[in-house]
N, C-alpha and C positions, 0 to 999 in steps of 0.2 A: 812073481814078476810076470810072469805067462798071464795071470788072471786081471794084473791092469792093462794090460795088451788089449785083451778079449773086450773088457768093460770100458774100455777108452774106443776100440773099435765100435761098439752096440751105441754107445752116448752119440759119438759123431754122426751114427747112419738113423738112431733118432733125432737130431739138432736137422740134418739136410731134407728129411720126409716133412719136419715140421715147416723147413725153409719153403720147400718146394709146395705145400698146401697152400699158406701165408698166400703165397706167391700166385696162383691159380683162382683162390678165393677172390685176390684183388681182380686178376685179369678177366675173371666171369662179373665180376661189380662193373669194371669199367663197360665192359663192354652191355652188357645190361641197360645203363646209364646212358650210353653211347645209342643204343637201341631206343630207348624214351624220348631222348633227343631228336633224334630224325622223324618220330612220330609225331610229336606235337610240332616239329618243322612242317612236318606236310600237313598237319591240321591248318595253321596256319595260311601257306600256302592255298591251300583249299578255300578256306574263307576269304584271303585277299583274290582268287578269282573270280569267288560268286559275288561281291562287291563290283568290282570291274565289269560285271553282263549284264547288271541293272544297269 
């Protein structure tokens, strides 16, 4: 009985490391994504001013 304790505790605290990677993987995607965005924004930007000074 003690040893399903033990091996239901190890399974759960592998299930939450896995949870918690999942989880980090996404937030460094997004924000990555988030970061590529804003740069080809201010590309953008960039080229709609030098348009504008001709």
């Amino acid at each position: 009985m003690v040893y399903l304790v033990v091996l239901s505790f190890i399974f759960q605290n592998f299930l939450d490391a896995a949870f918690l990677r999942k989880r980090l993987n996404s937030d460094n995607n997004w924000r990555n994504s988030t970061k590529k965005l804003e740069k080809n924004e201010s590309k953008r930007y960039d080229r709609k001013e030098e348009i504008l000074e001709e």
